[in-house]
C-alpha positions in Angstrom: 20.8 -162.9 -5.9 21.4 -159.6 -6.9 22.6 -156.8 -4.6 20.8 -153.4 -3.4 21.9 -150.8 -5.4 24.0 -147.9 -3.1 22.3 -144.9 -2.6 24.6 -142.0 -4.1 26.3 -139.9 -1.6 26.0 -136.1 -1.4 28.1 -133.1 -2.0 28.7 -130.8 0.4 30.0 -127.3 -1.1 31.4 -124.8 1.0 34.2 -124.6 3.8 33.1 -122.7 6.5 32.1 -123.4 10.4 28.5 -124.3 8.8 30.4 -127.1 6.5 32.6 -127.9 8.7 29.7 -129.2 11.5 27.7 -130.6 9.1 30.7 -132.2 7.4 31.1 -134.0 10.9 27.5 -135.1 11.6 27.5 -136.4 8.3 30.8 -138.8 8.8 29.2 -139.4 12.2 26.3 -140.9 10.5 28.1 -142.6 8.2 26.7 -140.6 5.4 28.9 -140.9 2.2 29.8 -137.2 1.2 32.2 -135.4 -0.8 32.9 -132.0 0.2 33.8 -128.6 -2.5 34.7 -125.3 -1.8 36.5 -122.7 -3.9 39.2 -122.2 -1.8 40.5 -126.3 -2.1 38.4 -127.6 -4.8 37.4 -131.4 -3.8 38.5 -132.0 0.0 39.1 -135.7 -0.5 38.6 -138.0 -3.1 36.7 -136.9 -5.9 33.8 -138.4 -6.8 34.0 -141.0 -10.0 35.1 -139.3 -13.5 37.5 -136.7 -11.1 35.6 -133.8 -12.4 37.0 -130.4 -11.2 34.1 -128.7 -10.5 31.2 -130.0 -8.5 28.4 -128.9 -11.4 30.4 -131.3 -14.2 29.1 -134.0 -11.8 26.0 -133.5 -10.3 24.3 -136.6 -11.4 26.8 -138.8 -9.1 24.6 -137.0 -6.3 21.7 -137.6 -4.4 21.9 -134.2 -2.5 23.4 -130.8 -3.1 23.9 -129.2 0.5 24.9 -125.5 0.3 26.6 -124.3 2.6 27.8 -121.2 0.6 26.7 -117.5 2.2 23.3 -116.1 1.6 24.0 -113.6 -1.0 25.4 -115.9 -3.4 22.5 -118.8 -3.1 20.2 -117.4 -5.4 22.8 -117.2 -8.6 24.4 -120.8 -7.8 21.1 -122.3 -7.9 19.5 -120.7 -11.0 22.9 -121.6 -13.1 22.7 -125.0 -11.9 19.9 -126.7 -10.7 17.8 -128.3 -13.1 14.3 -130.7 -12.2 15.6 -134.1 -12.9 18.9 -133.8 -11.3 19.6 -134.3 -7.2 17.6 -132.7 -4.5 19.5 -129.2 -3.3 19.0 -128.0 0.1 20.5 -124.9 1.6 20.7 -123.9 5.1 19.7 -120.3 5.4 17.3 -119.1 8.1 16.2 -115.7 6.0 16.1 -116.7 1.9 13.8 -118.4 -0.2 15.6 -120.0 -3.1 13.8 -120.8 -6.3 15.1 -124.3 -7.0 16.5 -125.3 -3.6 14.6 -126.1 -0.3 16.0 -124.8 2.7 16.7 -126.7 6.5 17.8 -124.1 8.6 19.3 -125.3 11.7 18.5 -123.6 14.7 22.1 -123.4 16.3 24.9 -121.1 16.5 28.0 -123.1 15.4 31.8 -122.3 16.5 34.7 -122.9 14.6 35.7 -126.6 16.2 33.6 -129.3 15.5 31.1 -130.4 18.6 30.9 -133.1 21.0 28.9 -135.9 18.8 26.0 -135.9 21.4 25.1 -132.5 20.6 24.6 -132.8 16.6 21.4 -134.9 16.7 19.7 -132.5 19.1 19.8 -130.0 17.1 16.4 -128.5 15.4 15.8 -127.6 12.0 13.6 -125.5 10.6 11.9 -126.2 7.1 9.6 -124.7 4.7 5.7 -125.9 5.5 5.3 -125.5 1.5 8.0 -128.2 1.0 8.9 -131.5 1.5 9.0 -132.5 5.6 12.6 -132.4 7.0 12.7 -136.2 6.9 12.4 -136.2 3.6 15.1 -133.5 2.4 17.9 -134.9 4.9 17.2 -138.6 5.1 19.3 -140.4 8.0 19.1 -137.0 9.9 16.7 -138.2 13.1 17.1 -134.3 14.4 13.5 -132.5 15.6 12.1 -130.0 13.1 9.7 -127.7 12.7 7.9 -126.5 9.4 7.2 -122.5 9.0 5.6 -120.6 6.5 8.3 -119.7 3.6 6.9 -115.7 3.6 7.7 -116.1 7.7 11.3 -116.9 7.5 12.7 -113.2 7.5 11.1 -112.5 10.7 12.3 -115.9 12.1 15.6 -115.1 11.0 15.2 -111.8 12.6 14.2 -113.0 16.3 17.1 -115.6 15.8 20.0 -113.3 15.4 18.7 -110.9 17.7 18.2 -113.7 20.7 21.5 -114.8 19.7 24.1 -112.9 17.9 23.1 -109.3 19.8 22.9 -111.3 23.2 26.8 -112.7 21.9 27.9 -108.8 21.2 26.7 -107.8 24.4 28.5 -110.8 26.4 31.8 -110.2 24.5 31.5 -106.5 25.0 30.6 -107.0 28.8 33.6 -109.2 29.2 35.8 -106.8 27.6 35.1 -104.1 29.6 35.5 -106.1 33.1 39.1 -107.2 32.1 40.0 -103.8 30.8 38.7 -101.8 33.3 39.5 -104.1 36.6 41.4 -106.7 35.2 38.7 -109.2 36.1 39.4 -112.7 34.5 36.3 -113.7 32.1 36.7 -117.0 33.5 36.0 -115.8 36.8 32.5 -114.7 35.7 31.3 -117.0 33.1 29.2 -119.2 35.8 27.0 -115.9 35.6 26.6 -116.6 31.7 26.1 -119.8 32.5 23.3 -119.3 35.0 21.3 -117.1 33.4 21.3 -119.7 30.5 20.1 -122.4 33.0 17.7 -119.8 33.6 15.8 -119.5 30.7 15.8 -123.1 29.6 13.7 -123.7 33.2 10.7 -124.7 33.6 9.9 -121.3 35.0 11.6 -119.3 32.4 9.2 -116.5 32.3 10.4 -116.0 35.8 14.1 -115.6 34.3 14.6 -111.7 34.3 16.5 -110.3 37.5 17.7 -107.1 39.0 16.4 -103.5 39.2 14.6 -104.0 35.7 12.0 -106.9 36.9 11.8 -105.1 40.4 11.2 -101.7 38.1 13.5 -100.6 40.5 13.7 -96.8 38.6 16.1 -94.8 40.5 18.8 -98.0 40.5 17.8 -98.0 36.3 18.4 -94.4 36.4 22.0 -94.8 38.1 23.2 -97.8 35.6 22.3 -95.2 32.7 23.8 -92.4 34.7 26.9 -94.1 34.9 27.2 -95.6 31.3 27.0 -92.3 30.4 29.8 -90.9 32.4 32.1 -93.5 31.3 31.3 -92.9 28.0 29.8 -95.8 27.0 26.7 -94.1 25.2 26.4 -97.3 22.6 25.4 -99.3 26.1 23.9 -96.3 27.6 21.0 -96.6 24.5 20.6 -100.5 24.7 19.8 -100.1 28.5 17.2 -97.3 27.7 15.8 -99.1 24.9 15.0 -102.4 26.6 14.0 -100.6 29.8 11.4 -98.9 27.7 10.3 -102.6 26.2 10.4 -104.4 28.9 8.5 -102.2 31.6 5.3 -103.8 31.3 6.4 -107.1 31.6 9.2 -106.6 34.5 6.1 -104.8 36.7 4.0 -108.0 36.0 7.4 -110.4 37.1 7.4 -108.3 40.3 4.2 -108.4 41.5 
């Protein structure tokens, strides 16, 4: 009786935080992979043949997985993908790649790998025009979501300012505290942590505290006032700036 052909494995090219946690799910799921970057050339064993470079060996692959930054997606795909050979997926939230389909995983990702509970709750985000997320990443059981293709540069957009600006704004917050007053960032990270819990309740319209959902003005005022006299004129403008958004909405939460 003959046996069932293996499925090839993958090739991961990159070595950032973003290859580094999908380099771990992967293992996790006992996906073969062999990983590239620059930097090291082949991470472990190469594939068969030992090629040096990934692109001499492209038809030992079932999937191409780039993990490479935005700006350099567009050129490594045209130079090397080609119709017949694997399927290449890349990860960014903003691009549309001729020649590659994109997953986009809806995550910010540090640079130690995560508790293994945490990888297959993780959403992706794929292109409606393209092949359903199943189908690009198979063995991945994750949620996803499909999107319009033209759509991804606002999606993109709401992502990094939800998370990366909100991230600025916590580091800068802690900063000042300790620098100011010596107050330990451990000491007020359950208020991080709170306001997180916050928003992923039930009642997360309801999230938004303090003098902004009471329109409290003359306390707004004061926080401004004071920004400004410490010369924090950077803050000072965020505050004014999302006060003037969020007016509407922070009257409706308080009445």
């Amino acid at each position: 009786m003959g046996q069932v052909p293996r499925a090839k494995p993958w090739l991961l090219l990159g070595d950032g935080q973003l290859a580094l946690h999908l380099r771990t799910y992967l293992r996790q799921l006992d996906i073969p992979c062999h990983q590239w970057s620059r930097r090291q050339g082949w991470h472990e064993t190469p594939p068969p043949g030992g090629a040096p470079e990934p692109t001499a060996a492209l038809g030992a692959f079932d999937r191409v997985l780039l993990a490479i930054r935005d700006d350099a997606l567009a050129d490594f795909v045209s130079r090397h993908a080609t119709s017949e050979g694997p399927t290449w997926v890349h990860f960014s939230g903003s691009r549309r790649i001729e020649g590659a389909w994109s997953a986009h995983p809806l995550c910010t990702f540090g640079p130690e790998p995560y508790e293994p509970a945490v990888y297959p709750t993780i959403p992706f985000v794929v292109e409606s025009e393209g092949p359903r997320f199943d189908e690009l990443l198979p063995g991945l059981g994750n949620p996803s979501v499909a999107i319009p293709a033209a759509d991804k540069p606002l999606y993109h957009a709401l992502c990094v300012a939800a998370g990366n600006l909100t991230t600025l704004l916590w580091q800068r917050f802690f900063a000042e505290l300790e620098g100011r007053w010596g107050i330990d960032p451990e000491l007020v990270a359950p208020y991080l942590c709170q306001i997180a819990a916050n928003l992923q309740s039930a009642d997360r319209q309801r999230a938004l505290t303090g003098p902004i959902a009471r329109a409290d003005r003359e306390t707004i005022d004061q926080n401004v006032e004071a920004l400004d006299a410490a010369h924090l004129d950077d803050l000072a403008q965020i505050y004014r700036v999302f006060v003037d958004s969020t007016q509407p909405v922070a009257r409706e939460t308080a009445a």
